[in-house]
PyMOL Python script that loads the backbone (N, CA, C, O; Angstrom):
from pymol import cmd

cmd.read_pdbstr("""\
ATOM      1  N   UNK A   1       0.840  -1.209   0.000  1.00  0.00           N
ATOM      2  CA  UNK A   1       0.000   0.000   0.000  1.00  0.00           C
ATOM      3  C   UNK A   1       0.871   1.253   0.000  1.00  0.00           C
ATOM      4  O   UNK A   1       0.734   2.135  -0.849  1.00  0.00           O
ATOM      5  N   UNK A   2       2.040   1.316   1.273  1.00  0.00           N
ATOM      6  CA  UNK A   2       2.473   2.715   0.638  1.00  0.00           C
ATOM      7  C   UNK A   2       3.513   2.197  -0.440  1.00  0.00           C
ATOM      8  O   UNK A   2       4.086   3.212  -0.837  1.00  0.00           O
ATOM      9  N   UNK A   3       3.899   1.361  -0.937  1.00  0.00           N
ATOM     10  CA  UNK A   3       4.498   1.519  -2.043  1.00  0.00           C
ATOM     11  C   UNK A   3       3.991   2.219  -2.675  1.00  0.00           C
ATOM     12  O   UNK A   3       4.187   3.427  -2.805  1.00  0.00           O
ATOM     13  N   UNK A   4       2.959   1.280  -3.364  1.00  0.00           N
ATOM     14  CA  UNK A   4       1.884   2.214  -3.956  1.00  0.00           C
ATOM     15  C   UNK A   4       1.688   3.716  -4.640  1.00  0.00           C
ATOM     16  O   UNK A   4       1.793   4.213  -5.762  1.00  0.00           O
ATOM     17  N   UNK A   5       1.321   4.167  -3.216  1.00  0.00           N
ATOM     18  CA  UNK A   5       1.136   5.440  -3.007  1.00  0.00           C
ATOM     19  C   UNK A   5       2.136   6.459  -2.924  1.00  0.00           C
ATOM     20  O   UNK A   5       1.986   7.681  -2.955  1.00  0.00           O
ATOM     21  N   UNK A   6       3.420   5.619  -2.789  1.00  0.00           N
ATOM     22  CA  UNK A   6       4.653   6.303  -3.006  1.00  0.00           C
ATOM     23  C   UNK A   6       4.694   6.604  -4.249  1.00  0.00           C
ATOM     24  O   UNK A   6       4.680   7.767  -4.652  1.00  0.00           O
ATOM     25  N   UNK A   7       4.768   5.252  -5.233  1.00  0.00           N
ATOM     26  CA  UNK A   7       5.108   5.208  -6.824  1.00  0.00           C
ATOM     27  C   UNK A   7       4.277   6.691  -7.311  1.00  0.00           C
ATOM     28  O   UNK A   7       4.855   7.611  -7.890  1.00  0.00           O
ATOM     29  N   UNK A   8       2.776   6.695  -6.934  1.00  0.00           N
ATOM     30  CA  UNK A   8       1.364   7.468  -7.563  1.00  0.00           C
ATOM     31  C   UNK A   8       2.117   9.015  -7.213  1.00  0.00           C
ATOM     32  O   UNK A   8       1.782   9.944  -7.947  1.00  0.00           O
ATOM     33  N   UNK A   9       3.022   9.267  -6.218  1.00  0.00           N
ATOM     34  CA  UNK A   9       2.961  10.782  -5.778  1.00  0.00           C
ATOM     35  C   UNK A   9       4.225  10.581  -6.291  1.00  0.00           C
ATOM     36  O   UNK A   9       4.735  11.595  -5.814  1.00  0.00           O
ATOM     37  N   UNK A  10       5.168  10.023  -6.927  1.00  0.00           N
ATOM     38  CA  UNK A  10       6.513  10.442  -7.555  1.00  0.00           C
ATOM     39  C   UNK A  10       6.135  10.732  -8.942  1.00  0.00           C
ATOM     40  O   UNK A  10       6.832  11.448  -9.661  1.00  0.00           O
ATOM     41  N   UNK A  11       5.004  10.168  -9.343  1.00  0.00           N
ATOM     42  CA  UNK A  11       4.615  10.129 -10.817  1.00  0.00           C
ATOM     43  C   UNK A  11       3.537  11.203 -11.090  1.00  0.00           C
ATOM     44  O   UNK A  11       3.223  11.694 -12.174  1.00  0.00           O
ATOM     45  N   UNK A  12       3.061  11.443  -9.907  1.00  0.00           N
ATOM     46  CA  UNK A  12       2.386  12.877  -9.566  1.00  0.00           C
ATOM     47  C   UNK A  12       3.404  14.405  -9.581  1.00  0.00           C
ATOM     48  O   UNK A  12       2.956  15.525  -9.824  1.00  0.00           O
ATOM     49  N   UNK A  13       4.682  14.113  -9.292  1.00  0.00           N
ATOM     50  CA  UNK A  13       5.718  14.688  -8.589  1.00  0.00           C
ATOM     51  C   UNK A  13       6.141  15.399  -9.894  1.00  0.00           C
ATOM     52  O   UNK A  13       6.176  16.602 -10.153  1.00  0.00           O
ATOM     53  N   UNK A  14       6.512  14.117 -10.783  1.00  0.00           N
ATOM     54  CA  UNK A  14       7.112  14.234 -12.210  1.00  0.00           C
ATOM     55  C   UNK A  14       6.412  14.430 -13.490  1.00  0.00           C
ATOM     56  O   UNK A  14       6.759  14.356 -14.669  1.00  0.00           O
ATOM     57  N   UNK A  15       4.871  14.812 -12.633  1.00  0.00           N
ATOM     58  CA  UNK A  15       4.279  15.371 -14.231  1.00  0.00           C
ATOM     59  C   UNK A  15       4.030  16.418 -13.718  1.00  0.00           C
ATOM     60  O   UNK A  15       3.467  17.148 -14.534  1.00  0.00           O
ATOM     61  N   UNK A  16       4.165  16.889 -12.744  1.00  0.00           N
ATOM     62  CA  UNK A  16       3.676  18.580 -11.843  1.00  0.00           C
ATOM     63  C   UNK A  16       4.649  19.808 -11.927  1.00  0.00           C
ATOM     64  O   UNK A  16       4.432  21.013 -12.058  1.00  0.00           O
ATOM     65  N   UNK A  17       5.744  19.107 -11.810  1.00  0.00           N
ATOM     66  CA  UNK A  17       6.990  19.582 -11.231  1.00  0.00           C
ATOM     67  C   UNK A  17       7.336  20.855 -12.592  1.00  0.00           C
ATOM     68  O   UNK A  17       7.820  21.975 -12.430  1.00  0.00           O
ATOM     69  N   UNK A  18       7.081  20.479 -13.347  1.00  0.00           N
ATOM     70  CA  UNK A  18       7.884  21.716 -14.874  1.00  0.00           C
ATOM     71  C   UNK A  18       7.399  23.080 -14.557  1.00  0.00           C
ATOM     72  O   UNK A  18       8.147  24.056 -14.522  1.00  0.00           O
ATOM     73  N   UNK A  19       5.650  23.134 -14.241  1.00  0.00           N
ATOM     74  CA  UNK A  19       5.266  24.293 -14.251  1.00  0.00           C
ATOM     75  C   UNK A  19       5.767  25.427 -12.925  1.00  0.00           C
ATOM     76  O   UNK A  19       6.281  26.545 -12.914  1.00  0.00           O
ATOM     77  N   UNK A  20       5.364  24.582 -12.010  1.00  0.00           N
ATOM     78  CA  UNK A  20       5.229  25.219 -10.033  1.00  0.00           C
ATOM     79  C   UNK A  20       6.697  25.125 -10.470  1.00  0.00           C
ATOM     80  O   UNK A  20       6.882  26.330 -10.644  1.00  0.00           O
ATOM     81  N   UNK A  21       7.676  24.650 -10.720  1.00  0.00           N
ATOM     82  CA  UNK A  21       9.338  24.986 -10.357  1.00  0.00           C
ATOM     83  C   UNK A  21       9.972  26.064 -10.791  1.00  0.00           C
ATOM     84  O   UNK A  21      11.043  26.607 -10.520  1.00  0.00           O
ATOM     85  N   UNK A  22       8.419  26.422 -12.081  1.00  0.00           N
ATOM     86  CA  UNK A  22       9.450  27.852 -13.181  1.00  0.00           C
ATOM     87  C   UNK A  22       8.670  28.987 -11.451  1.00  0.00           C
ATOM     88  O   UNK A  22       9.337  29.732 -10.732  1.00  0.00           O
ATOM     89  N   UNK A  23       7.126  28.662 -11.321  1.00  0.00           N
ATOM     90  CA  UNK A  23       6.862  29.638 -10.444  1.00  0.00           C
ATOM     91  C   UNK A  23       7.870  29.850  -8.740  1.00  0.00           C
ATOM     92  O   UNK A  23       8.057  30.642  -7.816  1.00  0.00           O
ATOM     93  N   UNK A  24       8.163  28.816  -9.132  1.00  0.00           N
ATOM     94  CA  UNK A  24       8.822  28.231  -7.330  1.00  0.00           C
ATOM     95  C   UNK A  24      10.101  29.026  -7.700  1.00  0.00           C
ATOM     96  O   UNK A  24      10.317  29.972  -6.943  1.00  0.00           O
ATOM     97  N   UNK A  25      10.971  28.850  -8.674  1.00  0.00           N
ATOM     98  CA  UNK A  25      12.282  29.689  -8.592  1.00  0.00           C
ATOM     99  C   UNK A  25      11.749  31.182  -8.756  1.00  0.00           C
ATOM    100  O   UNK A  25      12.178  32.003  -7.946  1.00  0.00           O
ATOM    101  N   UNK A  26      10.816  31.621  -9.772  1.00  0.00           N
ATOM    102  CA  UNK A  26       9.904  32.975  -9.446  1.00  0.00           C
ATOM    103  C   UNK A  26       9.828  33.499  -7.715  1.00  0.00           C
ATOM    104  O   UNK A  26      10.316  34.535  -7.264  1.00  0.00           O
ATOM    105  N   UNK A  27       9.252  32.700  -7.138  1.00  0.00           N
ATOM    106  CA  UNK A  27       8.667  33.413  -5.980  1.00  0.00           C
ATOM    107  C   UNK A  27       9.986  33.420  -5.058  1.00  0.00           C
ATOM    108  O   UNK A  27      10.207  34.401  -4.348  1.00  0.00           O
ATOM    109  N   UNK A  28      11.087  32.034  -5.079  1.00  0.00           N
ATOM    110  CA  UNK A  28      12.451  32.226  -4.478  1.00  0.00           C
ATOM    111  C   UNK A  28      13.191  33.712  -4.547  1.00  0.00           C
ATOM    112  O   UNK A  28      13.543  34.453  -3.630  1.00  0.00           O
ATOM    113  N   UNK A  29      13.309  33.886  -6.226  1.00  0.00           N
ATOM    114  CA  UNK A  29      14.124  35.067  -6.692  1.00  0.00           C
ATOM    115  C   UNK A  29      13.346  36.307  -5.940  1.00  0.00           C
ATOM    116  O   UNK A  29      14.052  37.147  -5.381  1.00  0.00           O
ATOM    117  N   UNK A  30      11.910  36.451  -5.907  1.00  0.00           N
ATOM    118  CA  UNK A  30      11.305  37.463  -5.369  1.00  0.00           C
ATOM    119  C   UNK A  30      11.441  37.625  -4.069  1.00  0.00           C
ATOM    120  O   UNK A  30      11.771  38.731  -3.640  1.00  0.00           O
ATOM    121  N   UNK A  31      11.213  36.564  -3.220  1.00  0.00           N
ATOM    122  CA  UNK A  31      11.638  36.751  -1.854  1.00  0.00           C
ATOM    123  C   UNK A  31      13.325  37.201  -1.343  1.00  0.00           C
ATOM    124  O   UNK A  31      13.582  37.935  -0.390  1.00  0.00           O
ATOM    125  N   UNK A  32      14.376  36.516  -2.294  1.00  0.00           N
ATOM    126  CA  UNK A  32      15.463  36.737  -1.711  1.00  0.00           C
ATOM    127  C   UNK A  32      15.773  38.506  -2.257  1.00  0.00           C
ATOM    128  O   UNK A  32      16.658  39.211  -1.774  1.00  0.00           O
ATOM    129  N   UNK A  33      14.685  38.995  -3.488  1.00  0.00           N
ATOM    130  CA  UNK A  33      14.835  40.511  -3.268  1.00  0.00           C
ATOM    131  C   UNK A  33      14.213  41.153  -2.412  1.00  0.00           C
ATOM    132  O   UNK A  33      14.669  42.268  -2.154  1.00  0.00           O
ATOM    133  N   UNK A  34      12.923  40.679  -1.646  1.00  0.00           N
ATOM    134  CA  UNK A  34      12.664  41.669  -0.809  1.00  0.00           C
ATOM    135  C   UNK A  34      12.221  41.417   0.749  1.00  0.00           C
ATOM    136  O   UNK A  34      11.667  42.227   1.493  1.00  0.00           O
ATOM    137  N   UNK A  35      12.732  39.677   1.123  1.00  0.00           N
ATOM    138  CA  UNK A  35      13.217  39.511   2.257  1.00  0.00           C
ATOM    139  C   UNK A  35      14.137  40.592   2.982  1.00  0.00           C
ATOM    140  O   UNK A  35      13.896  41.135   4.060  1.00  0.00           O
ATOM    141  N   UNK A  36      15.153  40.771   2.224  1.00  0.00           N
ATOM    142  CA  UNK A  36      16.393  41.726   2.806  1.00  0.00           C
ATOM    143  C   UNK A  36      15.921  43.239   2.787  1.00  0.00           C
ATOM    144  O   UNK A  36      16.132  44.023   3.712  1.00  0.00           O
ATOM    145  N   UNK A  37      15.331  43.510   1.749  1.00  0.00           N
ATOM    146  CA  UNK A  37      14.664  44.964   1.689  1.00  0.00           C
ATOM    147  C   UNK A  37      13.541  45.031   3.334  1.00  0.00           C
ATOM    148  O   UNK A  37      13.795  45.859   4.209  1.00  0.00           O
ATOM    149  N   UNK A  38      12.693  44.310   3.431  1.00  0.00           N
ATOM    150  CA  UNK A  38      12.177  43.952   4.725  1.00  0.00           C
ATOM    151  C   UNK A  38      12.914  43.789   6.014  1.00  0.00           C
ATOM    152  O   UNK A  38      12.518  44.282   7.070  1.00  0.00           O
ATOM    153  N   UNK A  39      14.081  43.026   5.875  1.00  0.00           N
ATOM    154  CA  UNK A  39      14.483  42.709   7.310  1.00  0.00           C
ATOM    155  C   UNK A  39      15.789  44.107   7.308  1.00  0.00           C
ATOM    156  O   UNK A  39      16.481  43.940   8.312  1.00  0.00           O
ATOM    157  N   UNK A  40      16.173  45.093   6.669  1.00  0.00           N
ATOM    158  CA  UNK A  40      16.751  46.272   6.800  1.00  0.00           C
ATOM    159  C   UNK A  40      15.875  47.362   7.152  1.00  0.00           C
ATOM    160  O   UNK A  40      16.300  48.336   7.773  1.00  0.00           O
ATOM    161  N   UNK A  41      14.750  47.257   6.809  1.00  0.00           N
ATOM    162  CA  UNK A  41      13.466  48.510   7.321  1.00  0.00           C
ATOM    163  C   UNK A  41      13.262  48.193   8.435  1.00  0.00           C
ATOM    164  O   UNK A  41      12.644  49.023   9.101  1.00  0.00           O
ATOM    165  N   UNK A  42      13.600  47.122   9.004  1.00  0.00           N
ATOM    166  CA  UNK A  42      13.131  46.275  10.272  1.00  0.00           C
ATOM    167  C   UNK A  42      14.197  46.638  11.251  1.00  0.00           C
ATOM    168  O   UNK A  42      13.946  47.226  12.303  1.00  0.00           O
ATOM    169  N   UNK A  43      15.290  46.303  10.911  1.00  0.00           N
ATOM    170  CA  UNK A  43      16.402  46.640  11.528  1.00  0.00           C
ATOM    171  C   UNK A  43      16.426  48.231  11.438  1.00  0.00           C
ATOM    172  O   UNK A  43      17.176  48.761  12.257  1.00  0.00           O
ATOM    173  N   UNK A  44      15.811  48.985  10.677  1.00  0.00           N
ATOM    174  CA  UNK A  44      16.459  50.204  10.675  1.00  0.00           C
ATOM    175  C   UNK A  44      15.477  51.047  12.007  1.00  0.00           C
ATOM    176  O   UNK A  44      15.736  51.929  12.826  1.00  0.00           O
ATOM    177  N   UNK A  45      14.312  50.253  11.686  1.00  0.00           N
ATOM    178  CA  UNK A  45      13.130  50.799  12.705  1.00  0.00           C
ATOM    179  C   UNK A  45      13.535  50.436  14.456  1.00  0.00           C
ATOM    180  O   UNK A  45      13.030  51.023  15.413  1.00  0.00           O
ATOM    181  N   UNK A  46      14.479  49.419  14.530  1.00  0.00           N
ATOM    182  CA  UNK A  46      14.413  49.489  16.014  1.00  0.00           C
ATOM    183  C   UNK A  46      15.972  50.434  15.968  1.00  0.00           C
ATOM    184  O   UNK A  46      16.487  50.826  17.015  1.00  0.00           O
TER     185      UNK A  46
END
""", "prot")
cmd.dss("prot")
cmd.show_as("cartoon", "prot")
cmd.util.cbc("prot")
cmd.orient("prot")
């Protein structure tokens, strides 16, 4: 059974994965620009 269900969500994994990864490195690149822009307003405020 979890074999199974292992195999179903790797094969789930590997037909999903092309689109959400272009958005997933998208939203990475966006955060690591304005994580730091955030945590310097933050720091600058105390």
């Amino acid at each position: 059974m979890g074999k199974t269900l292992a195999g179903i969500h790797s094969n789930i994994v590997v037909d999903v994965v092309p689109e959400p990864a272009t958005f997933l490195a998208l939203g990475v690149g966006l955060a690591a620009l304005v994580v730091p822009s955030t945590e310097i307003s933050r720091i600058a405020r105390l």
